[in-house]
Each structure stands twice: as C-alpha cells, then as structure tokens.
C-alpha positions as CSV (number, residue, x, y, z in Angstrom):
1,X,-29.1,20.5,29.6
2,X,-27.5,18.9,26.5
3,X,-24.2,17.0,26.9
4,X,-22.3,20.0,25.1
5,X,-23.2,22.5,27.5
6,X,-22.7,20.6,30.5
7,X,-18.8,20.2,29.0
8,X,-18.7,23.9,28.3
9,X,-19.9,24.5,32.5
10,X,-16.7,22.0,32.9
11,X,-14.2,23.8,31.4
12,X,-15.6,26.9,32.6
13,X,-14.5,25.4,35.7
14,X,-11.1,24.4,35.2
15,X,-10.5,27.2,32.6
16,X,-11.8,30.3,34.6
17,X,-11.6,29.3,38.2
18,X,-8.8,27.2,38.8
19,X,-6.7,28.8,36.0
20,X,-7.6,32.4,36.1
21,X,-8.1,32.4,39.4
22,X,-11.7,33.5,39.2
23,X,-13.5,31.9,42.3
24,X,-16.2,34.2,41.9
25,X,-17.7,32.2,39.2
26,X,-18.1,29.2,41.7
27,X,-21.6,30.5,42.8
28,X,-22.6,30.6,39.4
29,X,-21.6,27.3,38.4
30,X,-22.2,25.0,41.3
31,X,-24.4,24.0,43.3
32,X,-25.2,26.2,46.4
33,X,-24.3,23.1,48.7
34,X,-20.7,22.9,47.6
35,X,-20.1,26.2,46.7
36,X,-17.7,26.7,50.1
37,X,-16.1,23.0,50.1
38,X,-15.3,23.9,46.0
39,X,-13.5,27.3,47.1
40,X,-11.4,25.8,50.0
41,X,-10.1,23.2,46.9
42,X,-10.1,25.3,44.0
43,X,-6.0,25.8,43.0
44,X,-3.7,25.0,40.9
45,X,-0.5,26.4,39.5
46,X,-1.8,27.8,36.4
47,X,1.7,27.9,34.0
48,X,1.5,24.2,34.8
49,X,-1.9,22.8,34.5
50,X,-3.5,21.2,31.4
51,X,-6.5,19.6,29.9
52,X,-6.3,16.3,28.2
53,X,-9.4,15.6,27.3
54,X,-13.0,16.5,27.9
55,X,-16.1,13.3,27.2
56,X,-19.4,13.6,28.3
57,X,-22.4,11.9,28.3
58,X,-26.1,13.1,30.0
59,X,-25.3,14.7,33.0
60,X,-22.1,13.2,33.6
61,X,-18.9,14.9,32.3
62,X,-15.5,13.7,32.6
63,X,-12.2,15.3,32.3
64,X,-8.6,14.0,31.6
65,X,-6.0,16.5,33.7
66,X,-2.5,16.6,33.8
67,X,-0.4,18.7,36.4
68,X,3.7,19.4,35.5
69,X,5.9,19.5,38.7
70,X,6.4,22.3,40.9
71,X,10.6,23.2,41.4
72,X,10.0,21.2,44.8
73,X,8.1,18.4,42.9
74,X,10.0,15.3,41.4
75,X,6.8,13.8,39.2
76,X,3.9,15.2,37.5
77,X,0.4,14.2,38.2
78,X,-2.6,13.5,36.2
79,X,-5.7,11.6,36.5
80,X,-9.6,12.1,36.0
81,X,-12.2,14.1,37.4
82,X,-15.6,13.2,37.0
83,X,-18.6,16.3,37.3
84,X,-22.3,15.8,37.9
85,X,-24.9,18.3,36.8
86,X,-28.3,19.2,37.2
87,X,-30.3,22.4,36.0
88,X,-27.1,24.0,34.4
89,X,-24.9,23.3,37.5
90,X,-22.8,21.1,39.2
91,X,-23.9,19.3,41.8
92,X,-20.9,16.6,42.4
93,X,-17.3,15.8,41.7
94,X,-14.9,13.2,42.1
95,X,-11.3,13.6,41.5
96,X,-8.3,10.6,41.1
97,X,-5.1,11.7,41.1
98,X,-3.1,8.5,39.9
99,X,0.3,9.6,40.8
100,X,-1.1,10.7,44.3
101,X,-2.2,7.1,44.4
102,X,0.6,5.4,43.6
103,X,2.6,7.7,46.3
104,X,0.4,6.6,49.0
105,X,0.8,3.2,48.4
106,X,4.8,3.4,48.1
107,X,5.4,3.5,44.5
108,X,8.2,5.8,43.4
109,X,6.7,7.8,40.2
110,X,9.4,9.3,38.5
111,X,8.0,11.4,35.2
C-alpha cells in the first residue's frame, strides 16, 4: 500500500472509531491479533479530541494528537502515536502521551 492510503486507514481510525464511536470498524482495519487489545483502549471524549498532524512514510504513519481537559482535568494532553501497516491494515501502534509523562515523573503541567 502507498503512503497516502496507509494515512487515510489512520485517520479512519481516529476519525471513525475513537471519535464516532464506531468500534466496529476495528476488525476491518487492524490486524486480527490486536483487534481485542485495540477495543479495550479505543476512547476518547470526542467534543475534545483533535488531530494535529498526520506524516507518513512506507508503512509507517505517524500522528500528532491533542486532547483538551475534561471539567475534572487541570491540563490538556497531546503527544504522538506512531501506526504500522501491512496488507491494508494495522499491525502495531505506539502511543506517547507527553503530559502523561511529565505527570509521572512529577512535573506540574499546567495548559
């Protein structure tokens, strides 16, 4: 698959599943090994969830995210997620949350 359809898989992903709720479409877009791992994972408040940016290369896309605050929330998060592919399907992700980092670790993020 071509760099632009492996991006358009992607935001299928973050535009249909995690924002419209559609977790049927996880079957169809990932692989059938992480289908059940992706659906225990796959939320996000949609009112308050954006995409950045969206590069790609091969069979590696990677996407720019960032999350407003819930009412109960003080800071925002963003980071990166990073998508494998193969045959029209994703086979891998990895997903930084920078604020989520900086919590850990003791920083106060305030914005």
């Amino acid at each position: 698959m071509n760099a632009n359809h492996n991006k358009h898989i992607v935001r299928r992903y973050f535009e249909e599943v995690l924002l419209d709720g559609r977790c049927d479409l996880v079957d169809e877009l990932f692989a059938s090994e992480i289908c059940e791992l992706v659906k225990r994972y796959a939320f996000f408040e949609a009112e308050l969830f954006s995409i950045s940016s969206v590069i790609s290369e091969g069979n590696t896309v990677m996407v720019h995210w960032h999350k407003s605050p819930l009412a109960d929330e003080q800071a925002s998060q963003n980071g990166f997620a990073v998508f494998h592919l193969a045959d029209g399907k994703i086979i891998g992700l990895e997903m930084i949350d920078f604020n989520g980092i900086l919590r850990q670790i003791g920083e106060e993020v305030l914005y």
